[in-house]
MINU-835376 format. One line per field, with one value per residue (C-alpha): residue in three letters; x negated, y negated, z. Coordinates in steps of 0.02 Angstrom, whole numbers, padded with zeros to 5 digits. Example, Ala and Ser with C-alpha at 12.3 -4.5 7.8 and 13.67 -1.06 7.14 Angstrom:
residuo: (ALA / SER);
x: (-00615 / -00684);
y: (00225 / 00053);
z: (00390 / 00357);
END
This chain:
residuo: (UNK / UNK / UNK / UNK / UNK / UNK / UNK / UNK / UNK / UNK / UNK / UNK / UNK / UNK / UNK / UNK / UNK / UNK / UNK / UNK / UNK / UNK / UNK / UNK / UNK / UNK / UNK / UNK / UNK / UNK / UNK / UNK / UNK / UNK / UNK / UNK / UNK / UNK / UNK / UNK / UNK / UNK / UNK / UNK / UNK / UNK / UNK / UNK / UNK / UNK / UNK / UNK / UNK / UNK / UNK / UNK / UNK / UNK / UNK / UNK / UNK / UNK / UNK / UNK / UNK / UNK / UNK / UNK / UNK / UNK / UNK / UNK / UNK / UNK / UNK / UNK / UNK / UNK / UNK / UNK / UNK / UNK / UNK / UNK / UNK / UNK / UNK / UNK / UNK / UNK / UNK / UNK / UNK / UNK / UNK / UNK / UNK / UNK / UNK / UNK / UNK / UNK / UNK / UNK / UNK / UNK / UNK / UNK / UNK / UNK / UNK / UNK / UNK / UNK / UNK / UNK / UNK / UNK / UNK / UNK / UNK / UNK / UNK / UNK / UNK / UNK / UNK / UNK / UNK / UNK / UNK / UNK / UNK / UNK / UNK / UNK / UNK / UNK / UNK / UNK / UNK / UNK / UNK / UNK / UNK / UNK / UNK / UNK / UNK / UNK / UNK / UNK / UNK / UNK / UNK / UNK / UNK / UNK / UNK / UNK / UNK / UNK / UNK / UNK / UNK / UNK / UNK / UNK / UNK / UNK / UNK / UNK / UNK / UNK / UNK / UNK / UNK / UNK / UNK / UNK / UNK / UNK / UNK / UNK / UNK / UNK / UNK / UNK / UNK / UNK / UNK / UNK / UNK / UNK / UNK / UNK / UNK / UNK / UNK / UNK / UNK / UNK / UNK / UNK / UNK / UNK / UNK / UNK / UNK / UNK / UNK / UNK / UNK / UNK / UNK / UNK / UNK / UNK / UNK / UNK / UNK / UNK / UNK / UNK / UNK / UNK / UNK / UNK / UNK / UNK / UNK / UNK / UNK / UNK / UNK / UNK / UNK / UNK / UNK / UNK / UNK / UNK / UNK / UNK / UNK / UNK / UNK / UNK / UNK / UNK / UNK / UNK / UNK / UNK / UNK / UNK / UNK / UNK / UNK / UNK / UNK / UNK / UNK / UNK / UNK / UNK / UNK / UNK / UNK / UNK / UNK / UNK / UNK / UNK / UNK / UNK / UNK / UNK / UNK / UNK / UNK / UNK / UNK / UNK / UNK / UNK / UNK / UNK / UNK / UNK / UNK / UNK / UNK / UNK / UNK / UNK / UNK / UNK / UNK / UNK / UNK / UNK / UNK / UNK / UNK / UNK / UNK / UNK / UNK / UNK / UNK / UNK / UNK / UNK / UNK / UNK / UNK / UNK);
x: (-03238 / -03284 / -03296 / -03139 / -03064 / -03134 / -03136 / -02969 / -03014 / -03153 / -03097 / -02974 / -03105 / -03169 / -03023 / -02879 / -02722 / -02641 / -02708 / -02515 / -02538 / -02665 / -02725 / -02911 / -03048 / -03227 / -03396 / -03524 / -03687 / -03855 / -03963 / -04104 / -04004 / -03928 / -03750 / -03682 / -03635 / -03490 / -03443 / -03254 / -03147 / -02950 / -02819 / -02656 / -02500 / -02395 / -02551 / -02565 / -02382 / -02372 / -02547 / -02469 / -02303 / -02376 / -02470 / -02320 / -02221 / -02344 / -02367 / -02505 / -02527 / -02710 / -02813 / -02915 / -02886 / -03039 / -03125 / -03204 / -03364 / -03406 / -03416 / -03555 / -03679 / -03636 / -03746 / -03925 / -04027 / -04040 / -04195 / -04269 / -04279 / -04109 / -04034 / -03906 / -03785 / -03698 / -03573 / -03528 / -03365 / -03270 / -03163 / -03233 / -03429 / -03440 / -03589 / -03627 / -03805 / -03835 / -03972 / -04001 / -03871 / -03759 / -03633 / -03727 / -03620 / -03490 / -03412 / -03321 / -03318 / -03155 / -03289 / -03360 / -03452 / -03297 / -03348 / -03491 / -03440 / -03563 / -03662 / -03798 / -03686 / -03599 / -03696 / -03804 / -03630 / -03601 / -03789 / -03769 / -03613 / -03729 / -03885 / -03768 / -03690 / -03857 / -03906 / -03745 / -03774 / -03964 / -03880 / -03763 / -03895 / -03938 / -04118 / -04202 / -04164 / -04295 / -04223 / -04066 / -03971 / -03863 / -03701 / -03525 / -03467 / -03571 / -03722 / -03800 / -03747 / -03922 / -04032 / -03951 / -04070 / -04201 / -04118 / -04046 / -04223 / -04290 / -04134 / -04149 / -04339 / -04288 / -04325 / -04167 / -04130 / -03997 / -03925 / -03978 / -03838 / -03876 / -03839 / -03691 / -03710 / -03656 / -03702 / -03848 / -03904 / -03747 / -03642 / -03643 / -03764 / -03619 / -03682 / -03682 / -03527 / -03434 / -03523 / -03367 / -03258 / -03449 / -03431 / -03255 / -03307 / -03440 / -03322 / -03289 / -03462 / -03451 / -03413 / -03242 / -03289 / -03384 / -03227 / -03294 / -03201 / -03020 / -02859 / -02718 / -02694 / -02541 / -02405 / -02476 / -02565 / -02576 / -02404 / -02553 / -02617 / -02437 / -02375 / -02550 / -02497 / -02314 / -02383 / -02499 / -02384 / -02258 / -02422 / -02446 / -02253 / -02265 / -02425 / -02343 / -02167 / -02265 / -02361 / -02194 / -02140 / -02299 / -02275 / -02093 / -02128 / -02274 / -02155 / -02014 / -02153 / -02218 / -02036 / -02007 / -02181 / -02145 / -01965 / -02033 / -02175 / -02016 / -01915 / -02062 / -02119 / -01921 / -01924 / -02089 / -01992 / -01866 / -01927 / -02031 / -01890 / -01809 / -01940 / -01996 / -01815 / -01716 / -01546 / -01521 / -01389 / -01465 / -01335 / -01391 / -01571 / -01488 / -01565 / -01743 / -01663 / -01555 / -01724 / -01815 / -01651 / -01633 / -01805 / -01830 / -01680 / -01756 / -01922 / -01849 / -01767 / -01881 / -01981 / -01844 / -01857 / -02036 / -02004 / -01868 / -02006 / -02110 / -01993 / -01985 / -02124 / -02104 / -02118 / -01989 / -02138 / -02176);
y: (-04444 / -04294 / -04177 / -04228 / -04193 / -04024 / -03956 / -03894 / -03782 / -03720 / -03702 / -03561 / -03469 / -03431 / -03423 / -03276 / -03391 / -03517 / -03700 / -03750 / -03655 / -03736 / -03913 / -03936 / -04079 / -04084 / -04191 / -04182 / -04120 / -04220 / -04088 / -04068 / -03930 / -03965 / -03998 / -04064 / -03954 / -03968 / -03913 / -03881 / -03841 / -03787 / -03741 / -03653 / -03801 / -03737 / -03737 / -03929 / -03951 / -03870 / -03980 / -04119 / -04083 / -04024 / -04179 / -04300 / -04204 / -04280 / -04455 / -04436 / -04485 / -04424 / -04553 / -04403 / -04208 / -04128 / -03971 / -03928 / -03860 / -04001 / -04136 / -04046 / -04136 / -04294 / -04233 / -04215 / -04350 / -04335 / -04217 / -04114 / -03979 / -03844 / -03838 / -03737 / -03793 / -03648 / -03709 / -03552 / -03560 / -03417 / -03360 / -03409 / -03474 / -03627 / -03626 / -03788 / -03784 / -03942 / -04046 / -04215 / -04248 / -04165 / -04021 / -03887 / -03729 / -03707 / -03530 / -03498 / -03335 / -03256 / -03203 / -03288 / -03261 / -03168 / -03028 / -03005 / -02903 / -02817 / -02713 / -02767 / -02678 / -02813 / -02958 / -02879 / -02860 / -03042 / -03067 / -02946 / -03075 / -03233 / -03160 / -03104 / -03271 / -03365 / -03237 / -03277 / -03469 / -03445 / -03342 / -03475 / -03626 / -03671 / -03692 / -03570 / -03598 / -03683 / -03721 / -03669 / -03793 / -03686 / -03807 / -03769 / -03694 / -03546 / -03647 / -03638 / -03419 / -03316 / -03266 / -03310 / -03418 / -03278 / -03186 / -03282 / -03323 / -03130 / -03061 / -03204 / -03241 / -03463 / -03563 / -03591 / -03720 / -03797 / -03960 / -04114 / -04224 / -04418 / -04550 / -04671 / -04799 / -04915 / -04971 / -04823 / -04884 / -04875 / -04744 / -04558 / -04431 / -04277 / -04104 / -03987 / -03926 / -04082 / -04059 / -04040 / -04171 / -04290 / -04288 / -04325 / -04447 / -04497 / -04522 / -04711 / -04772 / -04701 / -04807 / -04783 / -04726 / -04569 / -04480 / -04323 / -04166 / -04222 / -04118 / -04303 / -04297 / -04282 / -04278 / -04280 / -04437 / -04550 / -04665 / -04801 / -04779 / -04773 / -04938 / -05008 / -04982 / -05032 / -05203 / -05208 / -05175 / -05297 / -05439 / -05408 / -05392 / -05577 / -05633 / -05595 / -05667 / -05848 / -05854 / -05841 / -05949 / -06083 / -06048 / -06106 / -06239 / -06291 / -06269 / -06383 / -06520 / -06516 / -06550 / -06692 / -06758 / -06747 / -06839 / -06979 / -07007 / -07009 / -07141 / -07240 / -07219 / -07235 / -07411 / -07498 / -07444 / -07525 / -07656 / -07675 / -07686 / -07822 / -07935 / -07896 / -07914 / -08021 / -08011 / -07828 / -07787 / -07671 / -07561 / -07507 / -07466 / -07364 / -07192 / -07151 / -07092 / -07264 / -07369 / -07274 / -07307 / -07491 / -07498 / -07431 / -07519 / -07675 / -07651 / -07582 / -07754 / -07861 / -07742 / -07783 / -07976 / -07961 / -07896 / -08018 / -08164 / -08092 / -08111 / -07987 / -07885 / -07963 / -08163 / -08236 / -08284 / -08109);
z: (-00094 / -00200 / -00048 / -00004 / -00171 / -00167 / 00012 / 00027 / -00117 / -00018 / 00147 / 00063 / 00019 / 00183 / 00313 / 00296 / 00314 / 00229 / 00276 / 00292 / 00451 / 00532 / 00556 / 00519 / 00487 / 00464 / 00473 / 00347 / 00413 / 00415 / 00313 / 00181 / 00091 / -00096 / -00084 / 00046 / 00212 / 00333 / 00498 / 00495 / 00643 / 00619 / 00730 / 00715 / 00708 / 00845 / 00967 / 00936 / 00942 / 01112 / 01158 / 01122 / 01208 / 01374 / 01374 / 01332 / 01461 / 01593 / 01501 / 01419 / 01248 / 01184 / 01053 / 01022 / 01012 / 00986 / 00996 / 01135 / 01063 / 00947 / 01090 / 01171 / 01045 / 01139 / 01267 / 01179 / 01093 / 00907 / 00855 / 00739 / 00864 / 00847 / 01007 / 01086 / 01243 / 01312 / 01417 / 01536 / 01630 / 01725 / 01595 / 01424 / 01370 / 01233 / 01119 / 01035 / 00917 / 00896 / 00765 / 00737 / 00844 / 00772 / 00799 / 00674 / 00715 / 00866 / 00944 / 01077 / 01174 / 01261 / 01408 / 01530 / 01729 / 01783 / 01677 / 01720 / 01871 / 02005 / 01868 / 01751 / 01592 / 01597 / 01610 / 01467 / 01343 / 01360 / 01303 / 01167 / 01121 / 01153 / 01044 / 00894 / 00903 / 00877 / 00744 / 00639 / 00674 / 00606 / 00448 / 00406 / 00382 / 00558 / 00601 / 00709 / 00880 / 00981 / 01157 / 01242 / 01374 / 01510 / 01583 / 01640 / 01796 / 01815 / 01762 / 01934 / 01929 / 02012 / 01883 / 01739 / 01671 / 01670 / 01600 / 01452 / 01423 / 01447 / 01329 / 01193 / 01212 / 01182 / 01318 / 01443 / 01557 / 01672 / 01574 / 01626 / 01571 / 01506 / 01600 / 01594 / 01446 / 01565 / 01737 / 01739 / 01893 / 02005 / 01898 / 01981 / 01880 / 01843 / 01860 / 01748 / 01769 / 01731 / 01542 / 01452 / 01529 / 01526 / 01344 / 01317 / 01430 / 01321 / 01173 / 01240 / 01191 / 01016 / 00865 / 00801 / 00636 / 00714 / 00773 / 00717 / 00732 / 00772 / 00757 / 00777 / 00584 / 00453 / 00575 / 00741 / 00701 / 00840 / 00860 / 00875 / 00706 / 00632 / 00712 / 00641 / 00487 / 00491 / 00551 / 00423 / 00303 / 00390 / 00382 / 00194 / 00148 / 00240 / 00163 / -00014 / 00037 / 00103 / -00060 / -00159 / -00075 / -00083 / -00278 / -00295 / -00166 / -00273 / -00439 / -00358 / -00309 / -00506 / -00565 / -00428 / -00507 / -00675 / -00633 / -00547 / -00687 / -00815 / -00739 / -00717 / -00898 / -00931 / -00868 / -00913 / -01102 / -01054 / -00997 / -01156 / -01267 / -01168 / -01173 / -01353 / -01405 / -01288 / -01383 / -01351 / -01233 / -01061 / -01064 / -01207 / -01147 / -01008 / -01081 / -01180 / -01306 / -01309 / -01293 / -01410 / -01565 / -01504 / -01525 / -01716 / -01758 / -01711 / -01791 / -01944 / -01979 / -01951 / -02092 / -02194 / -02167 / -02209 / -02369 / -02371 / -02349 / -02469 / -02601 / -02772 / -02827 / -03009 / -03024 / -03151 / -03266 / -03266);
END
């Protein structure tokens, strides 16, 4: 709750625009550091408003709009190990370290195979690119790099492995994506250049509480979410309008109660006076109030005709 009192405050401090611009999240990071670190992702508002309208324009109305980066973690088992998935495609390369399972540090390169042309120059740029991006991840609090997992569409491209591994000196290998959490024996094993789309993929299987990185906030939440909460509010606005109601329903039954317990009470006086005293007129015993007079009245004089009886307080000798 603190952080997200405070992070707003923060983010300002390291980005160059205003945050009304953009629409960001973030996940806290499993670490042993003090303080608590996050991995925060933002992206300009018109760029989700125009997602979100190409999409609608072909029916589609997305749950989840992530970045691409960050789902890459879905891929690897949580470790201690820092791992890196560079996800190599023909116009752009994704680089996703990853520890404990987690999305640690993401970049995303405007170069990818296409580049790399028929000379070794530029093959060895886009490393120079790669190694100062895993330098600058290393700088900012990720652990050293241990392994490095090649994916995407140019995975399979001659030699590259080599010479990731020769330029970067971290292991490299072609990614060997997990199997499906579900019917793993007669589900398809994807190859590695279906990683990005596997992990999207993947997103199915993951609690809802772990959304992660996800850009469907303020107002491009999902319609979903909104009509959950109009109905909740609609079931509470009931639950409060049927317990009103229970309570004046309740209140009504009291009175009836207390009405019925009143006539009876009512006529056992009645009653009472009629066979104490038989001379008194009923329609005079019509009332309580009429009952209750009739019957002072009546014991008042026959206190008087005791007195009467007992005759004066002086004898005549006295």
């Amino acid at each position: 709750a603190r952080v997200a009192e405070t992070v707003e405050f923060e983010i300002e401090n390291y980005v160059p625009w205003d945050l009304d611009e953009v629409v960001f999240d973030y996940q806290a990071l499993d670490s042993d550091a003090p303080g608590t670190r996050l991995l925060t992702a933002m992206v300009p508002v018109e760029v989700v408003r125009e997602t979100l309208r190409g999409l609608h324009s072909v029916g589609v109305e997305p749950l989840h709009l992530a970045s691409d980066a960050v789902v890459l973690a879905r891929l690897l088992e949580p470790s201690e190990d820092c791992e890196v998935i560079l996800d190599l495609g023909a116009g752009r390369t994704l680089l996703c370290a990853v520890h404990r399972g987690q999305a640690a540090w993401i970049r995303c390169l405007d170069s990818g195979v296409s580049s790399f042309g028929s000379t070794s120059d530029a093959r060895a740029h886009w490393l120079g690119q790669v190694r100062a991006s895993l330098i600058s991840a290393e700088q900012n609090g990720t652990p050293s790099i241990d392994r490095i997992h090649v994916c995407g569409g140019a995975a399979h491209h001659e030699g590259l492995l080599e010479a990731i591994k020769d330029a970067l000196g971290v292991p490299c290998a072609t990614l060997q994506l997990p199997e499906s959490p579900k019917d793993a024996a007669t589900a398809p094993l994807p190859e590695p250049e279906h990683a990005l789309a596997y992990a999207l993929a993947l997103k199915g299987f993951t609690a809802r509480t772990s959304d992660g990185i996800c850009f469907r906030k303020g107002p491009f939440a999902h319609r979903a979410s909104g009509r959950m909460n109009v109905r909740l509010t609609i079931a509470a606005v009931a639950a409060v309008v049927l317990l009103a109601v229970g309570l004046v329903t309740m209140h009504f039954l009291n009175i009836s109660q207390l009405k019925e317990d009143l006539e009876t009470r009512n006529a056992q006086l009645t009653a009472t006076v009629l066979e104490t005293f038989p001379e008194v007129s009923a329609t005079a015993l019509q009332t309580s109030d009429g009952a209750i007079s009739v019957l002072q009245e009546q014991v008042y004089g026959l206190q008087w005709r005791v007195e009467a009886l007992q005759g004066p307080e002086n004898s005549s000798l006295d």
